[in-house]
TIMI-2910 file (N, C-alpha, C, CB; in pm, 1 decimal, decimal comma, always signed):
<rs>
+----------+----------+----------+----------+----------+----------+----------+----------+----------+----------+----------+----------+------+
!      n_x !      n_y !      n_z !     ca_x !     ca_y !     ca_z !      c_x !      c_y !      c_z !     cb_x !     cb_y !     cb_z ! resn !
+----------+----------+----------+----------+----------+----------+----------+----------+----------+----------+----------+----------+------+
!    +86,6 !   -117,3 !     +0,0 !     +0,0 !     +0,0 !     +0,0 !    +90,8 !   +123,0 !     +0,0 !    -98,3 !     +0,1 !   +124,1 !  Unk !
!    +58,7 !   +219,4 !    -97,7 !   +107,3 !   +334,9 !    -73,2 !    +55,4 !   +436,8 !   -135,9 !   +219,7 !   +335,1 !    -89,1 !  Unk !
!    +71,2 !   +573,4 !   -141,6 !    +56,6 !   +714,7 !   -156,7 !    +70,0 !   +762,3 !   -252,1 !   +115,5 !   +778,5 !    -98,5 !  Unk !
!    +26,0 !   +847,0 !   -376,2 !   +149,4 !   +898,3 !   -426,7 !    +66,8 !  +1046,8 !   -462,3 !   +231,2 !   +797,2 !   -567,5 !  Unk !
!   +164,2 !  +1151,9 !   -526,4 !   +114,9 !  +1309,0 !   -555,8 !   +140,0 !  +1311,4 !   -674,9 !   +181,9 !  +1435,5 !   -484,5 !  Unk !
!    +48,3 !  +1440,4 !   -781,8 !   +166,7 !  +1412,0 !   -891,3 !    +93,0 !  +1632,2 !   -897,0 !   +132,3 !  +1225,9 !  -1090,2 !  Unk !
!   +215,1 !  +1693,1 !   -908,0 !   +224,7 !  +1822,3 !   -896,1 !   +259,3 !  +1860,4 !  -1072,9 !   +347,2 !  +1862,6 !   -770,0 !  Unk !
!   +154,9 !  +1921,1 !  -1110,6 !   +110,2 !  +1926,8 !  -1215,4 !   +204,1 !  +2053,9 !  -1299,7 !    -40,8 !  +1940,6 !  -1193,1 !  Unk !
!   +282,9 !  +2134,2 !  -1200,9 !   +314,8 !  +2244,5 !  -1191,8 !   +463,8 !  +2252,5 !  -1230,8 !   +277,9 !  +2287,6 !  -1071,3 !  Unk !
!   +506,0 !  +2170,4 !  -1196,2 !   +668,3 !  +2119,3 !  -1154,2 !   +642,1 !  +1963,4 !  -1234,9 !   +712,4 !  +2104,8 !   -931,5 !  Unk !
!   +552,2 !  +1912,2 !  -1320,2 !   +538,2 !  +1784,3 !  -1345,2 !   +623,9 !  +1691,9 !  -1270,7 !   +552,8 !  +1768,0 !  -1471,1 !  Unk !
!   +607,6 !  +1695,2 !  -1120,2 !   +671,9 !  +1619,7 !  -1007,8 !   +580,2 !  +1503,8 !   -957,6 !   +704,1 !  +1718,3 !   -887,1 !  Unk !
!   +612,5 !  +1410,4 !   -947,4 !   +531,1 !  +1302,0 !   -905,2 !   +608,5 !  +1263,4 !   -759,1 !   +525,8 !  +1172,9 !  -1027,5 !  Unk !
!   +549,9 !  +1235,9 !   -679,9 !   +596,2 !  +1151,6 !   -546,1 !   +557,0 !  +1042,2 !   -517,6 !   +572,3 !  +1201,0 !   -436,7 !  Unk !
!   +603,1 !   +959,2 !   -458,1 !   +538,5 !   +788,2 !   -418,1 !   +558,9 !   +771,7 !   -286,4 !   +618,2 !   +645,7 !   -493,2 !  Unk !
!   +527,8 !   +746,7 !   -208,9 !   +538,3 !   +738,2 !    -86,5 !   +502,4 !   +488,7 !    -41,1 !   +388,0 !   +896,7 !    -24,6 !  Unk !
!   +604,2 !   +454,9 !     -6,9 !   +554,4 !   +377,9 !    +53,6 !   +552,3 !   +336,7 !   +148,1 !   +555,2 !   +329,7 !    +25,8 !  Unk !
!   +377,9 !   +316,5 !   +234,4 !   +322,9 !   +299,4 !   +347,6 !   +311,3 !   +170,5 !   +443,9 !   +222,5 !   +336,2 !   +319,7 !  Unk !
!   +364,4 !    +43,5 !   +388,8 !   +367,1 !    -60,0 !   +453,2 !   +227,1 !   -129,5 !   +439,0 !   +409,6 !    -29,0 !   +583,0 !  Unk !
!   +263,7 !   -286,7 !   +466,3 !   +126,5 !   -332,3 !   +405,3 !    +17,2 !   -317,2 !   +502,2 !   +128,0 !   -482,6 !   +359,4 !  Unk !
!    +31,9 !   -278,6 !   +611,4 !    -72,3 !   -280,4 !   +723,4 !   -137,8 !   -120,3 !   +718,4 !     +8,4 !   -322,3 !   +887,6 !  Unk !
!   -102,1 !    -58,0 !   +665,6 !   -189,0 !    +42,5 !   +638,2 !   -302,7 !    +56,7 !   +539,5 !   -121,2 !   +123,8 !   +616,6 !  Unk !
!   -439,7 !   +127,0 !   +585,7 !   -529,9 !   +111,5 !   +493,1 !   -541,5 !   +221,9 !   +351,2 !   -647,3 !   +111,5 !   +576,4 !  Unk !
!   -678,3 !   +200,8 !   +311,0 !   -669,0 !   +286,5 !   +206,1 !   -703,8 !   +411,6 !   +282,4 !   -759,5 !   +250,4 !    +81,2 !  Unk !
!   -753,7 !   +444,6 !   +339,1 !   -824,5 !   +579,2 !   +433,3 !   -675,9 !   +647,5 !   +468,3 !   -935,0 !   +522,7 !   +612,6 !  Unk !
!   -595,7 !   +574,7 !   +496,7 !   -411,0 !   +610,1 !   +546,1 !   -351,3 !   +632,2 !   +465,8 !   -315,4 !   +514,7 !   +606,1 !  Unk !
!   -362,0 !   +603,7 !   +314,2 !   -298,4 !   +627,4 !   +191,6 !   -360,3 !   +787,8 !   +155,4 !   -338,6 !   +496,5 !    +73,5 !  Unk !
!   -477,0 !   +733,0 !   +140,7 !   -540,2 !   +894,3 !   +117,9 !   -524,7 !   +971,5 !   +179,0 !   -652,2 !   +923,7 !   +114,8 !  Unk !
!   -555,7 !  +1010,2 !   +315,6 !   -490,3 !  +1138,3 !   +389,8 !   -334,3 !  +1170,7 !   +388,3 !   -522,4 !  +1125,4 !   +536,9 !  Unk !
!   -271,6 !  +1087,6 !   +381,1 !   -156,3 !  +1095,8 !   +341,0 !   -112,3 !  +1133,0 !   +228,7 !   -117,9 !  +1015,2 !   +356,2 !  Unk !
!   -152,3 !  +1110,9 !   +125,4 !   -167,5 !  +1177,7 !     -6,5 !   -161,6 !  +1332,8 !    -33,3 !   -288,1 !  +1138,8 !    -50,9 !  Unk !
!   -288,7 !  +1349,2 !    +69,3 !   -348,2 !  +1488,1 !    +72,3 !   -258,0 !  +1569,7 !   +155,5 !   -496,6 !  +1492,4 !   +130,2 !  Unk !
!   -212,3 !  +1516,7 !   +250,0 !    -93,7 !  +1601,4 !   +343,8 !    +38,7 !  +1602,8 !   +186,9 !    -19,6 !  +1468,1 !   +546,2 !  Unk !
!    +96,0 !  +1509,3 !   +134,3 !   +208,8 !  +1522,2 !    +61,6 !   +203,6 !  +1620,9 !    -34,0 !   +241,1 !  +1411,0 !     +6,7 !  Unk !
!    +75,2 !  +1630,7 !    -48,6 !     +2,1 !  +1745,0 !   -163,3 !    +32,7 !  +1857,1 !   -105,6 !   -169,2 !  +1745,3 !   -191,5 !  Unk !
!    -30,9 !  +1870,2 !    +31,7 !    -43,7 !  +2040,9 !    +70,2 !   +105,8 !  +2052,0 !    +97,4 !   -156,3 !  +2096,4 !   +226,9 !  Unk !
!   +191,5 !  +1983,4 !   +160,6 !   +349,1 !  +1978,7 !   +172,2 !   +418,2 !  +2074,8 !    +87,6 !   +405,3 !  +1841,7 !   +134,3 !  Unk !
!   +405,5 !  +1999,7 !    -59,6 !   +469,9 !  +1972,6 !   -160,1 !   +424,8 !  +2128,8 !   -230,5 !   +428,2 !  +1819,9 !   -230,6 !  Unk !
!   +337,4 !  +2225,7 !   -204,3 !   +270,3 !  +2357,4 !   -271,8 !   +306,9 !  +2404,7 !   -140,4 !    +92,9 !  +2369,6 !   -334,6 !  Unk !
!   +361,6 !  +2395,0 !    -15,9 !   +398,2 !  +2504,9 !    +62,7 !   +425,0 !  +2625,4 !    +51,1 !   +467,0 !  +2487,5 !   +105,0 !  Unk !
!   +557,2 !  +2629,3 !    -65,5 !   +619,4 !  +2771,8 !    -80,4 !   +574,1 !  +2803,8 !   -213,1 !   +786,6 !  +2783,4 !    -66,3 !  Unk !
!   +477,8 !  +2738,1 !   -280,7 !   +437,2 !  +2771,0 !   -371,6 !   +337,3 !  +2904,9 !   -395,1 !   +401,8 !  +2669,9 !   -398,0 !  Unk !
!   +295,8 !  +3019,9 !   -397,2 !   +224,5 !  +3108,8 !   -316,8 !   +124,1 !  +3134,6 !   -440,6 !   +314,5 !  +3243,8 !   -245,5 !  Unk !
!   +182,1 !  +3123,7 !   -567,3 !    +48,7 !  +3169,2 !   -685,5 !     -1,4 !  +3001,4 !   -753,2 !   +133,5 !  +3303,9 !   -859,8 !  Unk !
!    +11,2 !  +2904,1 !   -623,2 !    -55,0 !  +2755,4 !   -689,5 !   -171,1 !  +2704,7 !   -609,9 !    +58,7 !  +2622,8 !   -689,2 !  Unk !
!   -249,6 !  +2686,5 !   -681,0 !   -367,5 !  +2598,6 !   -634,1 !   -348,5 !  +2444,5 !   -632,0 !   -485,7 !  +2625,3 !   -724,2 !  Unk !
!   -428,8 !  +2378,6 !   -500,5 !   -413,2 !  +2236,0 !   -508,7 !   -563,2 !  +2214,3 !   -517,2 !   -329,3 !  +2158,9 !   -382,2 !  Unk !
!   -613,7 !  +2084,3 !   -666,7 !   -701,0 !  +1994,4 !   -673,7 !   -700,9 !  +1887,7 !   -626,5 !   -721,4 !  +1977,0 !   -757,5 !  Unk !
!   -772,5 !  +1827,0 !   -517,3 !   -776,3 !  +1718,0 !   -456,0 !   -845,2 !  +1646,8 !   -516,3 !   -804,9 !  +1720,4 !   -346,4 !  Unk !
!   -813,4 !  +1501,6 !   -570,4 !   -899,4 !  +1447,2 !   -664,9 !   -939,9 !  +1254,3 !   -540,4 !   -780,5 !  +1435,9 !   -869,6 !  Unk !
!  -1023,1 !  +1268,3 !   -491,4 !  -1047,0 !  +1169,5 !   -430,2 !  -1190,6 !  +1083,9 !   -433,9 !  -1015,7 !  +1211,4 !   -322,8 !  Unk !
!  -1156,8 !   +941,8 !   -447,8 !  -1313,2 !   +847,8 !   -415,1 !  -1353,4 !   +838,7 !   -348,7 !  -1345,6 !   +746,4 !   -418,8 !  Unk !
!  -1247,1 !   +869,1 !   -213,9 !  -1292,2 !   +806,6 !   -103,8 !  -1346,7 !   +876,3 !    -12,2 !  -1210,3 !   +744,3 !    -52,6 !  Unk !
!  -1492,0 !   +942,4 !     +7,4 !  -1492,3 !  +1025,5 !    +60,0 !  -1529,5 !  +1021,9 !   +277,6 !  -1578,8 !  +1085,8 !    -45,8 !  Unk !
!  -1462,6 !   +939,9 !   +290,9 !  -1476,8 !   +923,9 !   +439,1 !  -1307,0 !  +1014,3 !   +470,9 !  -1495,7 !   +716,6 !   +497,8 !  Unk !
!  -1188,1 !  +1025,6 !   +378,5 !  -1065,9 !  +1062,1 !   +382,9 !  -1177,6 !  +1247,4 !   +342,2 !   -922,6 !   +956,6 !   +251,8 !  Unk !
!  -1210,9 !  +1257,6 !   +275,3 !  -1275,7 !  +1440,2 !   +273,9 !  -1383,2 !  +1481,5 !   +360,0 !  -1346,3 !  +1488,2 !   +127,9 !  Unk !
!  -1465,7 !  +1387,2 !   +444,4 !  -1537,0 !  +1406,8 !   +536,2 !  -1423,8 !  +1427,4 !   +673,3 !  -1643,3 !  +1289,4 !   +535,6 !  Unk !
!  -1359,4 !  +1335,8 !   +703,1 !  -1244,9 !  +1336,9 !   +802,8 !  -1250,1 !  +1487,0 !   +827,3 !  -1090,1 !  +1275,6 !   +746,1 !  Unk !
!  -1131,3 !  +1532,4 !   +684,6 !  -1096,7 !  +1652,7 !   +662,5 !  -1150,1 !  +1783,9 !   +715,4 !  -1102,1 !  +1654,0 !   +557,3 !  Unk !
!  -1342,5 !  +1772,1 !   +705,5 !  -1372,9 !  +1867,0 !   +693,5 !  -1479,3 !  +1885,2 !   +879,3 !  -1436,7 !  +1870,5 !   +530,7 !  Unk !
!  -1433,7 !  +1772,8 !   +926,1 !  -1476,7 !  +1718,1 !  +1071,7 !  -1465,7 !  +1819,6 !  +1138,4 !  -1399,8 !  +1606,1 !  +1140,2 !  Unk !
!  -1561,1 !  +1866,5 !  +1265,4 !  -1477,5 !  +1982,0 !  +1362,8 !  -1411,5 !  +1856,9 !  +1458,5 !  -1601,2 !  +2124,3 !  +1471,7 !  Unk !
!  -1427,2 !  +1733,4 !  +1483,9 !  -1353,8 !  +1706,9 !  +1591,1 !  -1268,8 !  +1622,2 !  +1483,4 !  -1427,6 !  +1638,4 !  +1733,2 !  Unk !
!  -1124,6 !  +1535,1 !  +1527,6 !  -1073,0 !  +1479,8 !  +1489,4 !   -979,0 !  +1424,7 !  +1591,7 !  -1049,3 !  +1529,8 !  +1398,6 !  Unk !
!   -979,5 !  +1250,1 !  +1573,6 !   -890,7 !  +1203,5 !  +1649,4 !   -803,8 !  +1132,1 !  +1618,5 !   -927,2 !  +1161,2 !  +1722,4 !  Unk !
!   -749,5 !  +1140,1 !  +1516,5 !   -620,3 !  +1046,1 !  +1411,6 !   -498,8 !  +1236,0 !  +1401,7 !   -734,1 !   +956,8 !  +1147,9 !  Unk !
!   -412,9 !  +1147,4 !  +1475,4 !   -337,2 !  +1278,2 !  +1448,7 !   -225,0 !  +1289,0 !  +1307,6 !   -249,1 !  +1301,8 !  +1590,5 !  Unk !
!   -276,8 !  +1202,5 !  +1200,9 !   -259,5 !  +1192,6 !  +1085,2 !   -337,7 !  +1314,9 !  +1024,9 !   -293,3 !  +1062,1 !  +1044,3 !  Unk !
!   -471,0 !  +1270,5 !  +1075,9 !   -576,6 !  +1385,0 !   +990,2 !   -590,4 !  +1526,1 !  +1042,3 !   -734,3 !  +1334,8 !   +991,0 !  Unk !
!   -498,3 !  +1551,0 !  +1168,8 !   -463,9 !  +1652,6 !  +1239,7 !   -384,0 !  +1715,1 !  +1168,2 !   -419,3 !  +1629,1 !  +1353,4 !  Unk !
!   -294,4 !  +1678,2 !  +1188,0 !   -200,8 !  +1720,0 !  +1065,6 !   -211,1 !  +1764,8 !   +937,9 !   -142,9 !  +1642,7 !  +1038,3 !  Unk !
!   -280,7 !  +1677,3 !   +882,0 !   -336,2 !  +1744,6 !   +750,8 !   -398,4 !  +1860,9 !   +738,4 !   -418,2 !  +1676,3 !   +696,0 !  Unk !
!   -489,8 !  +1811,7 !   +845,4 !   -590,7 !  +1943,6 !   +839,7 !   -503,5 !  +2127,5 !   +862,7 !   -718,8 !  +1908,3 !   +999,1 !  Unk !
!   -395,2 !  +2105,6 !   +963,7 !   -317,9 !  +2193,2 !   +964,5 !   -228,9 !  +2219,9 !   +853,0 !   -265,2 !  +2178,0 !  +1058,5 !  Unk !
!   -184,7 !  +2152,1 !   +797,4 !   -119,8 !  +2197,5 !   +663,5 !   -158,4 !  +2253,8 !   +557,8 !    -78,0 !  +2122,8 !   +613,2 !  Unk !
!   -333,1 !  +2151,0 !   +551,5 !   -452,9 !  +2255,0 !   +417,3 !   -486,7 !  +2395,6 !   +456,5 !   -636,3 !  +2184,3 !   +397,6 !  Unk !
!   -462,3 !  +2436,1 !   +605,5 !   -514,9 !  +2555,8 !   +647,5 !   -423,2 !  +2653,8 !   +574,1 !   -519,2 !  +2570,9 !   +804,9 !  Unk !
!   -294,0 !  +2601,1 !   +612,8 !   -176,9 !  +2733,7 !   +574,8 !   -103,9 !  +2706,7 !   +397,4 !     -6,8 !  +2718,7 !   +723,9 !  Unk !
!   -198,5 !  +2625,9 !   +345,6 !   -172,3 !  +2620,5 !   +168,9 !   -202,0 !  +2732,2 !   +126,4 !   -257,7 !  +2519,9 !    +75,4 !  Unk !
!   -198,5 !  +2696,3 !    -44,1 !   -237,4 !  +2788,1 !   -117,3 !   -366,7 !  +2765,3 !   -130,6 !   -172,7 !  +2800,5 !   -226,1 !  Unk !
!   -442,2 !  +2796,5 !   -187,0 !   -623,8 !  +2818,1 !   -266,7 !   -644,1 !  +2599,6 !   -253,1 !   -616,3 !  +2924,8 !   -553,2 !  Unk !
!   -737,4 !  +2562,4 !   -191,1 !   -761,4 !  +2427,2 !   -200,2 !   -924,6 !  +2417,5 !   -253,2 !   -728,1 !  +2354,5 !    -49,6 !  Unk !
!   -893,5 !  +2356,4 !   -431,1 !  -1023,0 !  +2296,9 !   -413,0 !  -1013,9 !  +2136,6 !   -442,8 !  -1128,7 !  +2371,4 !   -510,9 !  Unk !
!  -1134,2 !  +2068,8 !   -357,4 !  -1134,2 !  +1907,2 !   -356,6 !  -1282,2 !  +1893,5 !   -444,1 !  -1136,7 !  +1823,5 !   -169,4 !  Unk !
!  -1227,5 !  +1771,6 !   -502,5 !  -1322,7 !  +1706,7 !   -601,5 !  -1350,0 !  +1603,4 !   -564,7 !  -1288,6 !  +1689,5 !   -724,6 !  Unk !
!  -1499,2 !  +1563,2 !   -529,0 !  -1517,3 !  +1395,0 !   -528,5 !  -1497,6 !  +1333,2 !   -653,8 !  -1661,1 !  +1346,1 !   -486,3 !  Unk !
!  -1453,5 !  +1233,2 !   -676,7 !  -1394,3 !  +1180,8 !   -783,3 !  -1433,3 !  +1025,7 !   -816,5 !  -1253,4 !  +1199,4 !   -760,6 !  Unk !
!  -1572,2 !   +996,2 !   -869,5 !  -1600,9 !   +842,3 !   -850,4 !  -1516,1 !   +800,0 !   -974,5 !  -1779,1 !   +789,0 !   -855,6 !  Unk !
!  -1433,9 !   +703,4 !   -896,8 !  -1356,1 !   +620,2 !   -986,4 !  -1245,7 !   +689,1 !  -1100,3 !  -1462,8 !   +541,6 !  -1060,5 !  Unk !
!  -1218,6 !   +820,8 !  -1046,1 !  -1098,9 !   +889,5 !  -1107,6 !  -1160,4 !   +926,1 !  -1202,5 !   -972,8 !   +820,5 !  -1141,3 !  Unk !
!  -1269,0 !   +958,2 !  -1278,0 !  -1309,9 !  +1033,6 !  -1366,4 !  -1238,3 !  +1139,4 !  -1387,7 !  -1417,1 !  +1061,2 !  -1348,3 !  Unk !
!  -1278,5 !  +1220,8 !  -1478,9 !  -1240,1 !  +1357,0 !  -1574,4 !  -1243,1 !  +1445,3 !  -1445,3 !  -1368,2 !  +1413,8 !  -1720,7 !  Unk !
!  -1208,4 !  +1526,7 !  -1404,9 !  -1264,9 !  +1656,6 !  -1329,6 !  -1417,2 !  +1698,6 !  -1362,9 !  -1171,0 !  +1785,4 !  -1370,4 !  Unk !
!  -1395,1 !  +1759,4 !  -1486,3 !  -1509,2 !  +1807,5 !  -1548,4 !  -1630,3 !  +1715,0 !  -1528,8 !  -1480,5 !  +1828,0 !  -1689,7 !  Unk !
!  -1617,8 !  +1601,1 !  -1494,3 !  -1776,3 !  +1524,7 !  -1459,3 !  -1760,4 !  +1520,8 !  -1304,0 !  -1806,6 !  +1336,7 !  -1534,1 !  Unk !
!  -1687,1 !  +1551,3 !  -1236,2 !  -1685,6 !  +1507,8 !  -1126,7 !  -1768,9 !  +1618,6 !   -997,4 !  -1536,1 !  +1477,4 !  -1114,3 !  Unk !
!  -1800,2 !  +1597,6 !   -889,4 !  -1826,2 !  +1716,1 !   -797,3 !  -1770,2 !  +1800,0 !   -737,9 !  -1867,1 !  +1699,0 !   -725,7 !  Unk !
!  -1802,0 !  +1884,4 !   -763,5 !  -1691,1 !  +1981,5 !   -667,8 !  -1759,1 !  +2010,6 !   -540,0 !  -1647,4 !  +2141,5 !   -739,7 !  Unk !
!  -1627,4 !  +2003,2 !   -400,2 !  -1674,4 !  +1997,9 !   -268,0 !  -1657,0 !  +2147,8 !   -254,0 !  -1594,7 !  +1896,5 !   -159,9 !  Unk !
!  -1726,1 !  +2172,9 !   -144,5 !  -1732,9 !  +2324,9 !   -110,0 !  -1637,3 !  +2368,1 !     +6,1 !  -1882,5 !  +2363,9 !    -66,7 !  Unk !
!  -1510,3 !  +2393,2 !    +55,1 !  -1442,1 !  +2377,4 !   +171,6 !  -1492,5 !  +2526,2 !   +247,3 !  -1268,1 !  +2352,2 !   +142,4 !  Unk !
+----------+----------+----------+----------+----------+----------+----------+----------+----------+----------+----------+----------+------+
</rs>
C-alpha cells in the first residue's frame, strides 16, 4: 500500500511507501498532506484534490478529529495555497466530477 502526488506544476510526481498494514483511508490522507506539503512555498498555486474516497474528505472537513494523521493534515490545508477538492467516482475527468465546497 502506498501514496502517491503528482504536482502538475513542476510535473513532479511523489510515491510514498506505506507498509502493508496500512489502509486505504491512510494512503489517502496521506496523499493529501504530501500534496499540501509539496505547494507550501508555492504562493500563486492551487491544489485539486482528486479523491473516491470520501470518508478521507469528510475526516478533513470534521470539527472534531482524532487520528493525528488527519490533524495534521488538516493543519497543513489551512496554511496552503487556494484548495479545491473534487469527489472523484472512480478517477473520472474533473469536469464530470463534484466539486466539494471547503
Amino acid at each position: 500500500m502506498g501514496a502517491s502526488v503528482f504536482n502538475q506544476t513542476s510535473n513532479l510526481k511523489l510515491t510514498f511507501p506505506l507498509g502493508r498494514y496500512s489502509t486505504v483511508f491512510q494512503a489517502e490522507i496521506y496523499a493529501i498532506l504530501a500534496c499540501a506539503y509539496s505547494l507550501y512555498n508555492e504562493h500563486e498555486a492551487s491544489i485539486a484534490i482528486c479523491s473516491d474516497i470520501q470518508a478521507a474528505l469528510k475526516a478533513l472537513l470534521s470539527a472534531k478529529t482524532k487520528s493525528s494523521l488527519v490533524a495534521e493534515t488538516k493543519t497543513a490545508l489551512k496554511n496552503s495555497p487556494l484548495l479545491i477538492a473534487y469527489v472523484c467516482f472512480g478517477y473520472l475527468d474533473i469536469a464530470t466530477s463534484r466539486k466539494r465546497d471547503w
